[in-house]
DRENTORKOL-3810 file (N, C-alpha, C; in nm, 4 decimals):
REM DRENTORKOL-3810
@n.u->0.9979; n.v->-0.4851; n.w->-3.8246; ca.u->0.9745; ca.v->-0.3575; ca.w->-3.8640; c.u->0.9610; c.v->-0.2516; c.w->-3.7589
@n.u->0.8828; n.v->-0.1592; n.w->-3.8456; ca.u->0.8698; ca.v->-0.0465; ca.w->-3.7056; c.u->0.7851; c.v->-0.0624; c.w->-3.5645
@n.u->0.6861; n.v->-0.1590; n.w->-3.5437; ca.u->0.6321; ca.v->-0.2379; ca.w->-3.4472; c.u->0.7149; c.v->-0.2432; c.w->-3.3241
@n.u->0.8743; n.v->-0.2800; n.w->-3.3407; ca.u->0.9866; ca.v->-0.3313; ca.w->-3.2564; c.u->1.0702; c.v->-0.1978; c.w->-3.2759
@n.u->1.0588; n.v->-0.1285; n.w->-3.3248; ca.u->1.1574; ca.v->-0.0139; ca.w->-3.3574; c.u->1.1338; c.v->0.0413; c.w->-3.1863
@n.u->1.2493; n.v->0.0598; n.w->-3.0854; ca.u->1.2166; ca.v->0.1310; ca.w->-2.9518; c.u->1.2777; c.v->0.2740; c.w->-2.9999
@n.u->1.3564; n.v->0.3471; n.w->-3.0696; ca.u->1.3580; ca.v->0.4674; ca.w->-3.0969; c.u->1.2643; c.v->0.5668; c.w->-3.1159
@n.u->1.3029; n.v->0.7382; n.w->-3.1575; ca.u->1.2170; ca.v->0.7887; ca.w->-3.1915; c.u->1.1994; c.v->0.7930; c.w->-3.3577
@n.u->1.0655; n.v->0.8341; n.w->-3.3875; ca.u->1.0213; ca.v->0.8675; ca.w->-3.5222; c.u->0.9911; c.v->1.0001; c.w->-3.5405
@n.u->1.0699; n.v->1.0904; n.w->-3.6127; ca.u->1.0924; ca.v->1.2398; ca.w->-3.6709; c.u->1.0574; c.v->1.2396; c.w->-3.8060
@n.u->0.9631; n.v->1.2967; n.w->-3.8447; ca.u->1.0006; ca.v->1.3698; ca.w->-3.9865; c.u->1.0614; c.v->1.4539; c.w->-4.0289
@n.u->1.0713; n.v->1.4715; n.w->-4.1099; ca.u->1.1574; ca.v->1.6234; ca.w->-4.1284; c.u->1.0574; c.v->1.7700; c.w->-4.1451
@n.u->0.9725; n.v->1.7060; n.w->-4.1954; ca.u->0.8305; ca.v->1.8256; ca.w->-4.2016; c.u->0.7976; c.v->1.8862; c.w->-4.0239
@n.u->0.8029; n.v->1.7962; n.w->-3.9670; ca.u->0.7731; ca.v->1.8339; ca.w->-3.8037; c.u->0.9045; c.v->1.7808; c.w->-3.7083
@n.u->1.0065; n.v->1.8273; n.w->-3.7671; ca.u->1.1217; ca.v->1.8252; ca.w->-3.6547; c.u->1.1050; c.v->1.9103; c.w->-3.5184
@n.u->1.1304; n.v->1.8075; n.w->-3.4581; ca.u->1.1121; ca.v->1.9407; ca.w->-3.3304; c.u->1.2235; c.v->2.0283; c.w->-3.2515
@n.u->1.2477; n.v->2.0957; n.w->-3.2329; ca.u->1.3791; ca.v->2.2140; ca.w->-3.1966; c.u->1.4577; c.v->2.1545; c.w->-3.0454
@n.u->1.3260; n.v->2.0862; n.w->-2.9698; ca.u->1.4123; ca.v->2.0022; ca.w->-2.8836; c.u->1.4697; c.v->1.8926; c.w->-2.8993
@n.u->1.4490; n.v->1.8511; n.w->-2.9990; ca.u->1.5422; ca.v->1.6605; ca.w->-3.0333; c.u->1.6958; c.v->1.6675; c.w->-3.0277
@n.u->1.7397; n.v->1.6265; n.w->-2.9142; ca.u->1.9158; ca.v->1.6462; ca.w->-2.9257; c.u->1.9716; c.v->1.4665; c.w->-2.9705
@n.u->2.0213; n.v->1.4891; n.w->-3.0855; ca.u->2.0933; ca.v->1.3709; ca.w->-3.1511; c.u->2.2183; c.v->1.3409; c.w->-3.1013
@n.u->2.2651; n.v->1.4333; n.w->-2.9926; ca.u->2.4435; ca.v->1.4119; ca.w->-2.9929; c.u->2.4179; c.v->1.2964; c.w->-2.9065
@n.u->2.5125; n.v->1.1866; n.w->-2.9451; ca.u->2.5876; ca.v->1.0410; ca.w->-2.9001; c.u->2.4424; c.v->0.9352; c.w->-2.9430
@n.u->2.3668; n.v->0.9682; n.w->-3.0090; ca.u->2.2527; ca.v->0.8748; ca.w->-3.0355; c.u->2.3402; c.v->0.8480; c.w->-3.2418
@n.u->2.2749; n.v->0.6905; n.w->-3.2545; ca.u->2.2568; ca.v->0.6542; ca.w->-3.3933; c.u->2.1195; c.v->0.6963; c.w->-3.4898
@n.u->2.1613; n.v->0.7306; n.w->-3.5902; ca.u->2.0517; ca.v->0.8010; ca.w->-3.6593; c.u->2.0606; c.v->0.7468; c.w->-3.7964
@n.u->1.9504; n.v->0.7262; n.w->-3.8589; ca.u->1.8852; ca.v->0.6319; ca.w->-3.9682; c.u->1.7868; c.v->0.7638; c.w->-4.0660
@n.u->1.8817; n.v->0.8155; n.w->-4.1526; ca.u->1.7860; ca.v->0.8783; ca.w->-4.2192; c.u->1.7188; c.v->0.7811; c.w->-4.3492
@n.u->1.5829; n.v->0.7967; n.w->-4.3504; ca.u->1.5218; ca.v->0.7089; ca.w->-4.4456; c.u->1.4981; c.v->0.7578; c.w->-4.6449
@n.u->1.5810; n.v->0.8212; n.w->-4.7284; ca.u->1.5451; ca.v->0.8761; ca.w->-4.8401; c.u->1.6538; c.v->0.9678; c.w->-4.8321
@n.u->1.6975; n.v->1.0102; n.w->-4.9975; ca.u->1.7924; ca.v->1.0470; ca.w->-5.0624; c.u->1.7522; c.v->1.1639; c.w->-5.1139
@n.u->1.6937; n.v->1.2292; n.w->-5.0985; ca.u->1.6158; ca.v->1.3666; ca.w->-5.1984; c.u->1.7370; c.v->1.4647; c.w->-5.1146
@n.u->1.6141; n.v->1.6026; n.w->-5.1372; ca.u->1.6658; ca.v->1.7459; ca.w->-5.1408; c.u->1.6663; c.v->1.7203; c.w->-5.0028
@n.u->1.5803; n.v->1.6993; n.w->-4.9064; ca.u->1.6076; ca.v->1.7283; ca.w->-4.7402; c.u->1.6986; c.v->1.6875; c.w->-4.6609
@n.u->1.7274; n.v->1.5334; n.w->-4.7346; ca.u->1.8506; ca.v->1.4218; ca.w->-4.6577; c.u->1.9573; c.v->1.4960; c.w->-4.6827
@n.u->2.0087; n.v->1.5806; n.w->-4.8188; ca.u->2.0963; ca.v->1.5916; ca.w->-4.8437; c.u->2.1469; c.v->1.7162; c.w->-4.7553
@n.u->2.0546; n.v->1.7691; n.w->-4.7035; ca.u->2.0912; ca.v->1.8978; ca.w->-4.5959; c.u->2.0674; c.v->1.8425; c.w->-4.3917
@n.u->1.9874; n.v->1.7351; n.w->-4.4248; ca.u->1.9587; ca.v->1.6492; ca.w->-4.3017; c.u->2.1239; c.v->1.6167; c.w->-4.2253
@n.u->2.1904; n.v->1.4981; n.w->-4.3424; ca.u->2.2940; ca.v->1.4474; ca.w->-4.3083; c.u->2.3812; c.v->1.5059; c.w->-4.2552
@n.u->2.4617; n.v->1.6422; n.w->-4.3358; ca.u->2.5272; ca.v->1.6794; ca.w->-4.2436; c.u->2.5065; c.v->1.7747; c.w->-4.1604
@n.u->2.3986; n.v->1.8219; n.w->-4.0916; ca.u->2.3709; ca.v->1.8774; ca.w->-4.0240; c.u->2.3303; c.v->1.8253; c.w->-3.8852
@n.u->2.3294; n.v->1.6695; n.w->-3.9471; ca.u->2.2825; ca.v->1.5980; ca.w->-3.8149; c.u->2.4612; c.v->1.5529; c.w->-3.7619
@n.u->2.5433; n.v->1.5336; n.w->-3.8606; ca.u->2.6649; ca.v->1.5148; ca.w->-3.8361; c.u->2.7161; c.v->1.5965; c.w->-3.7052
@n.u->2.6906; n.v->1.7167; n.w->-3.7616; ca.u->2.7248; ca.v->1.8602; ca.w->-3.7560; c.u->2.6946; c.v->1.8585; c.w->-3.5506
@n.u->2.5644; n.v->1.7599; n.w->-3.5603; ca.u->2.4934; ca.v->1.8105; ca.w->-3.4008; c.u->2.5480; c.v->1.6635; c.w->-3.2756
@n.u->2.6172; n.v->1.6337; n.w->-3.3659; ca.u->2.7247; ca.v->1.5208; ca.w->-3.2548; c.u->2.6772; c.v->1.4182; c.w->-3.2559
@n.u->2.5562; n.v->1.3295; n.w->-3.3616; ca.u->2.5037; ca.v->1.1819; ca.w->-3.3729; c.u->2.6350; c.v->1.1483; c.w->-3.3675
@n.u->2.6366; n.v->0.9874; n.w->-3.2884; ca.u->2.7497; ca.v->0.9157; ca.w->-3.3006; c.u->2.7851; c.v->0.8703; c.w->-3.4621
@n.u->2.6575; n.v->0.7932; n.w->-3.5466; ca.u->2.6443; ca.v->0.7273; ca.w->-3.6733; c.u->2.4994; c.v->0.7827; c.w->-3.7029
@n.u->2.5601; n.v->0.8388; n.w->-3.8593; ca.u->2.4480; ca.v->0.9082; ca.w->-3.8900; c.u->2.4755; c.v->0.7969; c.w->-4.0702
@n.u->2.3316; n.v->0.6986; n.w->-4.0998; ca.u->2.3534; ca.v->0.6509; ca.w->-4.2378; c.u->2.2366; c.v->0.7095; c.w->-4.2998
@n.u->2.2032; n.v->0.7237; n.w->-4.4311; ca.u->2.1081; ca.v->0.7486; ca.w->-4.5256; c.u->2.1065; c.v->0.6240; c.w->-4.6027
@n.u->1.9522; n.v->0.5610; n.w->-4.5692; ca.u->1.9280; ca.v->0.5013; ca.w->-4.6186; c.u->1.8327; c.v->0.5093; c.w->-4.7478
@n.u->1.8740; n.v->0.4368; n.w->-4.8900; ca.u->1.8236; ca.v->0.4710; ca.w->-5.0006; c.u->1.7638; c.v->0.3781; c.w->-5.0661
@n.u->1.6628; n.v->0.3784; n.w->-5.1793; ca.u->1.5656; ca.v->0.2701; ca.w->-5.2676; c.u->1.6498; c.v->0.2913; c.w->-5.3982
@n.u->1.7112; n.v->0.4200; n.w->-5.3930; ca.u->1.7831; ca.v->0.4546; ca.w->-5.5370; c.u->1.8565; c.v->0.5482; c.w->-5.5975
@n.u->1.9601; n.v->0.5443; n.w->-5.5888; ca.u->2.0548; ca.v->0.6817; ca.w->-5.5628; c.u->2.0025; c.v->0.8139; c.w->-5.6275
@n.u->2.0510; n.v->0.9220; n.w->-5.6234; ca.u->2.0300; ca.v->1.0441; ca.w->-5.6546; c.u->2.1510; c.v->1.1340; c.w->-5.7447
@n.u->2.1556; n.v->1.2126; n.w->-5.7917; ca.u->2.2680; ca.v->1.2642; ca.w->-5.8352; c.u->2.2714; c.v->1.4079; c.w->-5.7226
@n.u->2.3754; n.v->1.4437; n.w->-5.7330; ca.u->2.3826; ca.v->1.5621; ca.w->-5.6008; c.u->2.5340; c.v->1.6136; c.w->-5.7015
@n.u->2.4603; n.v->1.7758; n.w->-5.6808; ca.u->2.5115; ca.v->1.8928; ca.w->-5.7246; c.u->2.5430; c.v->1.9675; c.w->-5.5874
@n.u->2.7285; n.v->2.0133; n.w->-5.5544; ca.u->2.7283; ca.v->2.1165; ca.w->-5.4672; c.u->2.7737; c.v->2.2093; c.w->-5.4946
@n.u->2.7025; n.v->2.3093; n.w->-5.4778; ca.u->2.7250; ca.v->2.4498; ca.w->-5.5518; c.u->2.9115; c.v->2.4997; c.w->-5.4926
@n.u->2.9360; n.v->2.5397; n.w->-5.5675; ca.u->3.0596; ca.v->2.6117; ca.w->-5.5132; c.u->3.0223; c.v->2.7283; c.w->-5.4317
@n.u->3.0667; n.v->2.7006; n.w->-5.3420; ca.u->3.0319; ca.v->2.8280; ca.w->-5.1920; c.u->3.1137; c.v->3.0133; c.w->-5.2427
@n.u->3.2631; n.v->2.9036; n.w->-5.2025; ca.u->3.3314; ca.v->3.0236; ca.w->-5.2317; c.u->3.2883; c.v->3.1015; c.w->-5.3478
@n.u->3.2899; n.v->3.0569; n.w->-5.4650; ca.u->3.2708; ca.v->3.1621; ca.w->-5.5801; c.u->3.1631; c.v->3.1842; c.w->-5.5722
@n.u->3.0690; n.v->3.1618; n.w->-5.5087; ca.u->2.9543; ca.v->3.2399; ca.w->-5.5095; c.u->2.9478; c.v->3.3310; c.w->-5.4101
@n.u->3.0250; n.v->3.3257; n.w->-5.3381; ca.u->3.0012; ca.v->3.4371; ca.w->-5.2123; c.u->3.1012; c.v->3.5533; c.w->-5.2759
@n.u->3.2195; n.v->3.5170; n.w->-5.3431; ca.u->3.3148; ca.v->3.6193; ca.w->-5.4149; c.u->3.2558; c.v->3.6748; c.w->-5.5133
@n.u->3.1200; n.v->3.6399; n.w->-5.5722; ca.u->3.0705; ca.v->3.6838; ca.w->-5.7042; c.u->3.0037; c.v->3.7919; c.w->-5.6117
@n.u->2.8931; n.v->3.7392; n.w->-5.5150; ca.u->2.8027; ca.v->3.8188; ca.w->-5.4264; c.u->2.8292; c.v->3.9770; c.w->-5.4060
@n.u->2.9389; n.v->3.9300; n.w->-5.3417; ca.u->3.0669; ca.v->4.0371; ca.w->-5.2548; c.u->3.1608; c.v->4.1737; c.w->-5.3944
@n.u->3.1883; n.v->4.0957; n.w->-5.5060; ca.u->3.2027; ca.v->4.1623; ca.w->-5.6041; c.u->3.0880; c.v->4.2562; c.w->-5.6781
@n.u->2.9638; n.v->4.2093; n.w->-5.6942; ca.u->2.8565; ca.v->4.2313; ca.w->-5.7640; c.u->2.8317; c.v->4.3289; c.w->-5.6319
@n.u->2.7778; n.v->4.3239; n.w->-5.4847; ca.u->2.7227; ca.v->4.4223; ca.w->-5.4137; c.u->2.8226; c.v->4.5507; c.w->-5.4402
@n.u->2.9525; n.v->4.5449; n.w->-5.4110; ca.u->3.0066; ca.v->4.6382; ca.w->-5.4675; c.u->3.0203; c.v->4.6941; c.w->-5.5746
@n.u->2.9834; n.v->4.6430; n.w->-5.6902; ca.u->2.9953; ca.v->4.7460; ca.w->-5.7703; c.u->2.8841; c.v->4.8308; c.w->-5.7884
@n.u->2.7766; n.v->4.7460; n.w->-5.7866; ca.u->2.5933; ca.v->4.7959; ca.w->-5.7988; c.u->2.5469; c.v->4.7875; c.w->-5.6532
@n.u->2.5884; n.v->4.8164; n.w->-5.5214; ca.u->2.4828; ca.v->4.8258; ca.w->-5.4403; c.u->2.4323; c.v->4.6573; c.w->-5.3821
@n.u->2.3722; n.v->4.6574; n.w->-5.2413; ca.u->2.3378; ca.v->4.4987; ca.w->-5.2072; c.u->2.1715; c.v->4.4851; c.w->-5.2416
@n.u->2.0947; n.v->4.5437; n.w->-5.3033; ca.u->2.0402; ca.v->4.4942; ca.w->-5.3749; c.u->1.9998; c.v->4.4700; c.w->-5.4949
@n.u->2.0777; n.v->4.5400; n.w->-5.5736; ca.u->2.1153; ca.v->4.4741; ca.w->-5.7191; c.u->2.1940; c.v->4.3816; c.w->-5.7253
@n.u->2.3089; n.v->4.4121; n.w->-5.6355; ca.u->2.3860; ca.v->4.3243; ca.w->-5.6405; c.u->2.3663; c.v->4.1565; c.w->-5.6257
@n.u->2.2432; n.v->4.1571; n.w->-5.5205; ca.u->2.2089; ca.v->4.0294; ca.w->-5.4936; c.u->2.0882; c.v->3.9585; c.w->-5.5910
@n.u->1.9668; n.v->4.0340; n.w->-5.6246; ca.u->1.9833; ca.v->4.0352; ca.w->-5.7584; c.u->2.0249; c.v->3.9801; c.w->-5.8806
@n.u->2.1635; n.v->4.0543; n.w->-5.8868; ca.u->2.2070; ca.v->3.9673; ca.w->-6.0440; c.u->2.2626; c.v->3.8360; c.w->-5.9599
@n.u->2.3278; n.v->3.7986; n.w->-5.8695; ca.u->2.3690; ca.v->3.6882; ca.w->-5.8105; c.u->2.2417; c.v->3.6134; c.w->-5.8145
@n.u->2.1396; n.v->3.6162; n.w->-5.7724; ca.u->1.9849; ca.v->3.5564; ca.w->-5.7675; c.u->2.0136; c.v->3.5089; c.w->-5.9475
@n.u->2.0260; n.v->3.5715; n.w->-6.0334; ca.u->1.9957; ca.v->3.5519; ca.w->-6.1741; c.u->2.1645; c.v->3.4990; c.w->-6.2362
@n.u->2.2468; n.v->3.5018; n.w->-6.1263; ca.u->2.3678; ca.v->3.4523; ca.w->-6.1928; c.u->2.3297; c.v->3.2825; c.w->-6.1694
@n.u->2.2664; n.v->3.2345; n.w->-6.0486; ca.u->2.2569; ca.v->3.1420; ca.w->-5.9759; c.u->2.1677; c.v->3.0592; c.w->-6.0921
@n.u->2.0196; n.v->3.1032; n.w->-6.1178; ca.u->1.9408; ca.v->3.0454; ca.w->-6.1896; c.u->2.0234; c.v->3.0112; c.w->-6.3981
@n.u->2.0988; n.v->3.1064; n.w->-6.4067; ca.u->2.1673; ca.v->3.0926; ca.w->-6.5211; c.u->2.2786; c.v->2.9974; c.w->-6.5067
@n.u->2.3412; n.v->2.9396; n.w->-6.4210; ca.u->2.4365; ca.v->2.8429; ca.w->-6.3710; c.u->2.3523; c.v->2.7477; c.w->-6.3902
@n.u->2.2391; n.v->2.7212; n.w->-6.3638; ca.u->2.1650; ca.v->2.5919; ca.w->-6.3155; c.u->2.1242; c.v->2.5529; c.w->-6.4975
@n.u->2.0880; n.v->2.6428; n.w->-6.5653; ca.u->2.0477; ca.v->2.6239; ca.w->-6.7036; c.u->2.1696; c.v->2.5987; c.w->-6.7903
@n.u->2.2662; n.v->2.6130; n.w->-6.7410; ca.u->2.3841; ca.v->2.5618; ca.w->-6.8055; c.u->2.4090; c.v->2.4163; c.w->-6.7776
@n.u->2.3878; n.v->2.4216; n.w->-6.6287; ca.u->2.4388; ca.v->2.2576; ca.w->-6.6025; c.u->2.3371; c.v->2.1463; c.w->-6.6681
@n.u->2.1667; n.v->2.2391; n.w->-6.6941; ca.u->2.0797; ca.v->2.1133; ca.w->-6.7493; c.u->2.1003; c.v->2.1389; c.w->-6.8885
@n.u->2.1715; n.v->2.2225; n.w->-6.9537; ca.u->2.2194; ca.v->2.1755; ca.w->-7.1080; c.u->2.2755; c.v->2.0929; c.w->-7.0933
@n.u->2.4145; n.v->2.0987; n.w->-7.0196; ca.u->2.5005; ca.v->2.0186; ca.w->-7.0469; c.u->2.4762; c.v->1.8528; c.w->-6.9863
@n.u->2.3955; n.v->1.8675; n.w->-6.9424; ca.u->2.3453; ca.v->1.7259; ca.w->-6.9244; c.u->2.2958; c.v->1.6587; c.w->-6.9975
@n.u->2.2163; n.v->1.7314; n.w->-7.0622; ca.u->2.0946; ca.v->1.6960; ca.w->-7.1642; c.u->2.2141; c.v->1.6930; c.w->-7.2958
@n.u->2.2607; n.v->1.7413; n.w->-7.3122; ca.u->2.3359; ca.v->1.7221; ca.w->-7.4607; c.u->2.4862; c.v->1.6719; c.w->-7.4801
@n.u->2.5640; n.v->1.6277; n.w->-7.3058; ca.u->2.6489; ca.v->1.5595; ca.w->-7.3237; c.u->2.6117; c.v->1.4575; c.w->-7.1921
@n.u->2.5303; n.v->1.3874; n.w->-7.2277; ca.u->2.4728; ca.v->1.2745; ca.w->-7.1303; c.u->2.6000; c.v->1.1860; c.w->-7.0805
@n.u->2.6664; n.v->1.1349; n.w->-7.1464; ca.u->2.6915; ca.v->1.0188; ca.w->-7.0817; c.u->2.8297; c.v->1.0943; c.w->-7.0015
@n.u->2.8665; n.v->1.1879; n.w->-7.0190; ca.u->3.0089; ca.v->1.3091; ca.w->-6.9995; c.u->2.9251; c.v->1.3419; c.w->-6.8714
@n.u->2.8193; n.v->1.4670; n.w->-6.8718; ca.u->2.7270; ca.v->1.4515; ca.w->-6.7332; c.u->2.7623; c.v->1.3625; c.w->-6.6328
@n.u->2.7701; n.v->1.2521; n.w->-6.6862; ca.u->2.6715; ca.v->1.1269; ca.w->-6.5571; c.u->2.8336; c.v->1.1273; c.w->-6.5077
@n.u->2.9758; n.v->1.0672; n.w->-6.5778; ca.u->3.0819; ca.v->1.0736; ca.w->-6.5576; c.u->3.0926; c.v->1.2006; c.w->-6.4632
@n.u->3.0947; n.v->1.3222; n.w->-6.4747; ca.u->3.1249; ca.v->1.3968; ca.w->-6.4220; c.u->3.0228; c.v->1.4123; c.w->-6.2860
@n.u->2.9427; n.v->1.4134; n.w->-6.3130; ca.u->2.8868; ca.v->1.3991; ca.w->-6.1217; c.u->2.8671; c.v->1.2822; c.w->-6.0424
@n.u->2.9611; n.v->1.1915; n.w->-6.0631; ca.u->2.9896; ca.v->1.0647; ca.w->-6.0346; c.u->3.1056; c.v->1.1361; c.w->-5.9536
@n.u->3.2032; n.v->1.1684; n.w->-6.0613; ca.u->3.3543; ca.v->1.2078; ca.w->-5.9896; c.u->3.3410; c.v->1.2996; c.w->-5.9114
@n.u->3.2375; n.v->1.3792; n.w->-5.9438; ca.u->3.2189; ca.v->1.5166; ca.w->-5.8144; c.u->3.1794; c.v->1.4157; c.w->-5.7001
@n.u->3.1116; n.v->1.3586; n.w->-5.6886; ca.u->3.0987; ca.v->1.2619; ca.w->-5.5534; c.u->3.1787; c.v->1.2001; c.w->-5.4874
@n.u->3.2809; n.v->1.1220; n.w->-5.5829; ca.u->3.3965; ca.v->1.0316; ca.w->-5.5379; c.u->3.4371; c.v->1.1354; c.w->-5.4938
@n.u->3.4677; n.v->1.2505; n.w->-5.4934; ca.u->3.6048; ca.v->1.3217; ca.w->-5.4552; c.u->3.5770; c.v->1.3988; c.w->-5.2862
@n.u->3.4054; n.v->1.3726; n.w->-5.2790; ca.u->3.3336; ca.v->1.3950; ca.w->-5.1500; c.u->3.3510; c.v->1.3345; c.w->-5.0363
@n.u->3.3201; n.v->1.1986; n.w->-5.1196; ca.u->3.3246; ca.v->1.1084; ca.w->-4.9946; c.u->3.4279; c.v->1.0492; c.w->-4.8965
@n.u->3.4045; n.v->1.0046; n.w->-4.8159; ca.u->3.5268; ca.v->0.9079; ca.w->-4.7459; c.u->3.5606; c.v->0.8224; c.w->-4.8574
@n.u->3.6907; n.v->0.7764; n.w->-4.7953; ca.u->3.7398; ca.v->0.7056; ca.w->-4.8882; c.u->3.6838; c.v->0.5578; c.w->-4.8886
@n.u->3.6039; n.v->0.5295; n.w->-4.7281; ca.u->3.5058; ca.v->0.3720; ca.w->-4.7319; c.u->3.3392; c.v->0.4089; c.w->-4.8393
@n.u->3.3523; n.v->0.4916; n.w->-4.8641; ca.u->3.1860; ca.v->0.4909; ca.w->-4.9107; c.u->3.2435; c.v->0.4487; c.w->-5.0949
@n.u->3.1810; n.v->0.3849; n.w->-5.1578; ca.u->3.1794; ca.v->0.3558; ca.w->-5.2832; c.u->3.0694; c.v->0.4310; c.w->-5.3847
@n.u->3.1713; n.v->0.5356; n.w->-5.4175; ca.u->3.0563; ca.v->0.6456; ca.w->-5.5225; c.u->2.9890; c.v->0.6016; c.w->-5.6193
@n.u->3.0575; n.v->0.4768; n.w->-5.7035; ca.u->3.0264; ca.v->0.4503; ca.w->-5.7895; c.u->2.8884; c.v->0.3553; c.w->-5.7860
@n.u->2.8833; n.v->0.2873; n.w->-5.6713; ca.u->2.7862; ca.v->0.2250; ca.w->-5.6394; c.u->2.6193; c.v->0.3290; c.w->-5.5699
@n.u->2.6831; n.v->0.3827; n.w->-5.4786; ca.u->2.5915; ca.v->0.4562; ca.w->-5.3792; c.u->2.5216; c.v->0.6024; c.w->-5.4806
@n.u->2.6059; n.v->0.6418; n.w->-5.5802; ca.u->2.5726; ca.v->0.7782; ca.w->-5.6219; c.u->2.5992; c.v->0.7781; c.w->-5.7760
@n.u->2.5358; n.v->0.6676; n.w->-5.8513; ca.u->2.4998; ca.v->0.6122; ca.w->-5.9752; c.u->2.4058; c.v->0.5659; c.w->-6.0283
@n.u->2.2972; n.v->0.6611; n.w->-6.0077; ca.u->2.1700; ca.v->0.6495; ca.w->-6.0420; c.u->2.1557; c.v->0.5481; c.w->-6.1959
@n.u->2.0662; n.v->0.4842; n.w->-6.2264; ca.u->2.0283; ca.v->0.4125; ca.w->-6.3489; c.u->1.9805; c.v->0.5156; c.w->-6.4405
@n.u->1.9002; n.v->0.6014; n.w->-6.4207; ca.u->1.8806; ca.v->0.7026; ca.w->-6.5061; c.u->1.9528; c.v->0.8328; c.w->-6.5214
@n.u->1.9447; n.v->0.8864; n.w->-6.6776; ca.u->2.0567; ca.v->1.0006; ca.w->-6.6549; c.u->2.0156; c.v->1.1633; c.w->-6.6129
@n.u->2.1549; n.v->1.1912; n.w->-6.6023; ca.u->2.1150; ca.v->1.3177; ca.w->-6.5026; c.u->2.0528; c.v->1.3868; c.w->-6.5469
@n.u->1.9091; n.v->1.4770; n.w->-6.4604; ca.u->1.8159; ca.v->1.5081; ca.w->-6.5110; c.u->1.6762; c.v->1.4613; c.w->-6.5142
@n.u->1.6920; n.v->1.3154; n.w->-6.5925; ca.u->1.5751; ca.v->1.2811; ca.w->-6.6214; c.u->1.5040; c.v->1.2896; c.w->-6.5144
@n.u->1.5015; n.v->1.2705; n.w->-6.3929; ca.u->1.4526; ca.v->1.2360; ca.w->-6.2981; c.u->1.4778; c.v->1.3308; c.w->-6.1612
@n.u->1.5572; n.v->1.2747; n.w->-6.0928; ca.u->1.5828; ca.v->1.4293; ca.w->-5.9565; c.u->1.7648; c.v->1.4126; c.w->-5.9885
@n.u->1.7895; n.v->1.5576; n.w->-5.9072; ca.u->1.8867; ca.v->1.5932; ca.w->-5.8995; c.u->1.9133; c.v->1.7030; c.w->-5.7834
@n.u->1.9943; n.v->1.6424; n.w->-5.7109; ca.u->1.9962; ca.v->1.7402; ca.w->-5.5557; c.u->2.0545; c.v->1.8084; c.w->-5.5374
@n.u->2.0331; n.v->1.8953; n.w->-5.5025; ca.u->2.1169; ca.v->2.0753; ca.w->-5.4841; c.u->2.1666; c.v->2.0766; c.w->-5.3839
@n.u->2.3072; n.v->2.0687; n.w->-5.3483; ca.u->2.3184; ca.v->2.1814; ca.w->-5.1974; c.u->2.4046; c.v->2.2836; c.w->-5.1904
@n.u->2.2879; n.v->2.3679; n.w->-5.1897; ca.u->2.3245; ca.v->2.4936; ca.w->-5.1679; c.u->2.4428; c.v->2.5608; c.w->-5.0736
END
């Protein structure tokens, strides 16, 4: 165990601004909201191997960038950048209440569909169906955002 572990130990609550990861292996421990912004950002900072390690998969939602920045960009212009951002703030939260209807009332269509949003993420070695197929359905439990 960690006794023999000679690396360092980071949380994510107290990361520190000097930790440089580039050409080191990195072991993130949990699947939530932080890993899911951890990973590639640690990618991002030149770790050689960066894995997430999990007790139980998660479902993960990624927002569409582009159309939200084209909605942003549309909406500041017509009303101004802070209305504009604003109704985007309330377009955002009304997106999210759509996706937990449709979870909640086409369950097993849901789970199918953010399964395939994953497969279509990953490398082609990672197995979605295994790694990002939670036992419970989407919703009941967590569901990860990245923003």
């Amino acid at each position: 165990g960690s006794d023999r572990f000679q690396g360092t130990f980071v949380h994510s609550q107290q990361w520190p601004e000097s930790l440089d990861v580039a050409g080191k292996r990195v072991i993130v421990i949990g699947s939530g909201a932080t890993a899911v912004t951890m990973v590639p950002a640690l990618i991002d900072s030149g770790a050689t191997s960066v894995v997430m390690l999990q007790r139980s998969p998660s479902y993960y939602y990624v927002a569409p960038k582009h159309k939200k920045d084209r909605a942003l960009s549309v909406l500041e212009r017509l009303f101004g950048a802070r209305i504009g951002y604003f109704l985007q703030k309330w377009l955002t939260i009304l997106q999210g209440a759509v996706v937990y209807a449709y979870a909640q009332w086409f369950r097993a269509a849901a789970k199918q569909r953010f399964i395939a949003e994953a497969r279509k993420l990953c490398p082609d070695h990672v197995d979605a169906d295994t790694h990002f197929s939670p036992s419970y359905g989407v919703w009941d439990q967590r569901l990860c955002l990245d923003p």
